[in-house]
C-alpha positions as CSV (number, residue, x, y, z in Angstrom):
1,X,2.9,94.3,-41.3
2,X,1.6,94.2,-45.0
3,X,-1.5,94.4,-44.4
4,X,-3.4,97.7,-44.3
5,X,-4.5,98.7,-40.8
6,X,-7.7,101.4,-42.3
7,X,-9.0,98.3,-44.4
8,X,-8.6,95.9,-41.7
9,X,-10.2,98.5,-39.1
10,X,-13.2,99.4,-41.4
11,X,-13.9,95.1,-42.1
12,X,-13.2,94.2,-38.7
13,X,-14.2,97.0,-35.7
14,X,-17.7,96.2,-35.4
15,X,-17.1,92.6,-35.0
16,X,-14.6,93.6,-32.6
17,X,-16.4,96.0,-30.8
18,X,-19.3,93.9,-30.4
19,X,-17.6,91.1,-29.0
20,X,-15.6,93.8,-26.6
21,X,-19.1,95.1,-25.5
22,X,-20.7,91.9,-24.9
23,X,-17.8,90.1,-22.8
24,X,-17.9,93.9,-20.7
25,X,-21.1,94.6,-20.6
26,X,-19.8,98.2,-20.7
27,X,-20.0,100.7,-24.2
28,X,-16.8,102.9,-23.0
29,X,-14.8,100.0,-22.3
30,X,-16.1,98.5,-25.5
31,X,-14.7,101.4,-27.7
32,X,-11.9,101.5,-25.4
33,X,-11.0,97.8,-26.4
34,X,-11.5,97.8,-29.6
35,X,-9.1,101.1,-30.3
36,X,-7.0,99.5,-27.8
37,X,-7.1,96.5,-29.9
38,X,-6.0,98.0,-33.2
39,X,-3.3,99.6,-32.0
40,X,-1.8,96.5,-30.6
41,X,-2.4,95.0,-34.3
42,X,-0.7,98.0,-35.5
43,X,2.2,98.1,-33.4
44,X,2.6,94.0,-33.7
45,X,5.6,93.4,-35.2
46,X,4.5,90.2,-36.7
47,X,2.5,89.7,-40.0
48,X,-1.0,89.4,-40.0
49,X,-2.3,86.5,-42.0
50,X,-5.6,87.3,-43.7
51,X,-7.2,83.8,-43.0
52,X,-6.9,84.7,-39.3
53,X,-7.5,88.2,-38.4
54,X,-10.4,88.0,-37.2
55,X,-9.6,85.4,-35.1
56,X,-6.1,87.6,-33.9
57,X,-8.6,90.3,-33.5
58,X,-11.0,88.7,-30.8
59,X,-8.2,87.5,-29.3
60,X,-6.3,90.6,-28.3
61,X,-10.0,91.8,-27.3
62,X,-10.3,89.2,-25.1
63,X,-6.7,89.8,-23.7
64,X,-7.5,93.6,-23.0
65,X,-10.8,92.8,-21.3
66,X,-9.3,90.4,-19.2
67,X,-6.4,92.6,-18.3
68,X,-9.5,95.0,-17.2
69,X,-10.7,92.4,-14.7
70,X,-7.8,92.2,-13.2
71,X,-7.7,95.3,-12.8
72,X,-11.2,96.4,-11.4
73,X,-11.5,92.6,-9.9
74,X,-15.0,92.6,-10.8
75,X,-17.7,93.0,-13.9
76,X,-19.7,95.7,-14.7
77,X,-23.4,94.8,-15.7
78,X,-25.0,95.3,-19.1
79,X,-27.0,98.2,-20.0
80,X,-30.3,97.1,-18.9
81,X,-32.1,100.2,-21.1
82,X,-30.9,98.3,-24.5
83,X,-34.2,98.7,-26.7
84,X,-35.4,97.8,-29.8
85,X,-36.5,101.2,-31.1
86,X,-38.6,99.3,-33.9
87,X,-40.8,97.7,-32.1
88,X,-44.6,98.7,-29.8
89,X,-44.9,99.2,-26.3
90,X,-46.3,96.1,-25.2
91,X,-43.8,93.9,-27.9
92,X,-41.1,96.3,-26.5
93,X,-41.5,95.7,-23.1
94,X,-41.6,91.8,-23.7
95,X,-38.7,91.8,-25.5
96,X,-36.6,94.4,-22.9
97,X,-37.8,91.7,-20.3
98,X,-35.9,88.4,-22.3
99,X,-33.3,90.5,-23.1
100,X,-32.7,91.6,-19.6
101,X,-33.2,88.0,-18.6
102,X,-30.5,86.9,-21.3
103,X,-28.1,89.4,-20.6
104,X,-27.9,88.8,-16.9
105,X,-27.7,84.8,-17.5
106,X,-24.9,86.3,-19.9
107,X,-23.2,87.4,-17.4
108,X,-23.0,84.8,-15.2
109,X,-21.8,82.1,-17.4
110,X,-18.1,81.8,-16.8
111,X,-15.4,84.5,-19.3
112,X,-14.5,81.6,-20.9
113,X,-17.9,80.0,-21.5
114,X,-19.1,83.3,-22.9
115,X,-15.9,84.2,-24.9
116,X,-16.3,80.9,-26.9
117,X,-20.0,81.4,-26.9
118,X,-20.0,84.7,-28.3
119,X,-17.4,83.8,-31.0
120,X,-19.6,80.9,-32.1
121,X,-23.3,82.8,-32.1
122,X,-21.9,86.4,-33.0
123,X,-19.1,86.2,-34.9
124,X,-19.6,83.2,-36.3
125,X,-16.6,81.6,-36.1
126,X,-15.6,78.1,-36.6
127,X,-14.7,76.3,-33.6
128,X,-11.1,75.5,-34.3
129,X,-10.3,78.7,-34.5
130,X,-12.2,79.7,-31.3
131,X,-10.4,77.1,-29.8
132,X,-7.4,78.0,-30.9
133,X,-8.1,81.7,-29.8
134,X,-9.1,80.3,-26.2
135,X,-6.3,78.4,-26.3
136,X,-8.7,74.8,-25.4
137,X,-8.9,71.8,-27.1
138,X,-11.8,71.8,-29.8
139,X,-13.7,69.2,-27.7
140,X,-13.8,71.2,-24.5
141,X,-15.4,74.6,-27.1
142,X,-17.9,72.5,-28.2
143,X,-19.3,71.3,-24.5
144,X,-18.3,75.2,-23.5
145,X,-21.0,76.2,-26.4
146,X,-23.4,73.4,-25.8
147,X,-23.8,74.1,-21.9
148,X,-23.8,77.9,-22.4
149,X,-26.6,77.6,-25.2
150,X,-28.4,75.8,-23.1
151,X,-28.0,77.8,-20.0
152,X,-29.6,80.8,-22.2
153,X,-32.3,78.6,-23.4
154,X,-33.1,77.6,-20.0
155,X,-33.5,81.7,-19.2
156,X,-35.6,82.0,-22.0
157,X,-38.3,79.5,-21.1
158,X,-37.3,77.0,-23.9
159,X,-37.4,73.1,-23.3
């Protein structure tokens, strides 16, 4: 591999720890997927091309957590004490509320659904590649977006 793993670890770890603790729900496994992840990239005896890394990236992530579900055969929930250390009481405990709303609606939306959502809204990511990544056809992301968006806006209270 040409390309150098510190740069690539230092542009792309948040992303991929982020996406890793979103899909599990779980900080430990998060960090444990995204080290997991760059040593796979490492070891990969094929180059990495720089127009998708990131793309290669969530992928493997998504691999490892699924290979965790197997696994454990079943998800772990998200923190539910995530807070917004900015913000009052009474704004605080309206937005902990939604959030814990969101989160479990999260959760529930099928891997796939929430993969392809969370590579469109967090990681922005164009939807070929996130098809591509998911291995569907671009048609079948968008609906997967579309119906998982609304599923969240639903939770939230919005028409």
């Amino acid at each position: 591999m040409t390309t150098d793993l510190g740069a690539l670890y230092t542009e792309y770890a948040p992303h991929v720890f982020r996406f890793a603790l979103y899909l599990s729900g779980n900080r430990a496994d998060a960090e444990d997927i995204t080290s997991e992840t760059f040593v796979r990239a490492w070891a990969s005896s094929g180059e990495i091309r720089a127009a998708t890394v990131k793309g290669y990236l969530l992928t493997i992530a998504r691999n490892l957590f699924l290979q965790g579900l197997r696994k454990r055969s079943r998800q772990v929930a998200l923190d539910p004490d995530l807070r917004d250390p900015r913000a009052g009481p009474h704004a605080q405990a309206e937005v902990e509320s939604e959030l814990r709303a969101v989160l479990v609606e999260l959760q529930r939306l099928p891997e796939i659904d929430r993969a392809a959502l969370l590579m469109r809204a967090a990681d922005e990511m164009p939807y070929d590649e996130i098809a591509h990544a998911l291995g569907i056809s671009l048609a079948s992301v968008k609906v997967k977006i579309h119906r998982a968006r609304l599923a969240l806006a639903h939770t939230r209270g919005a028409p």
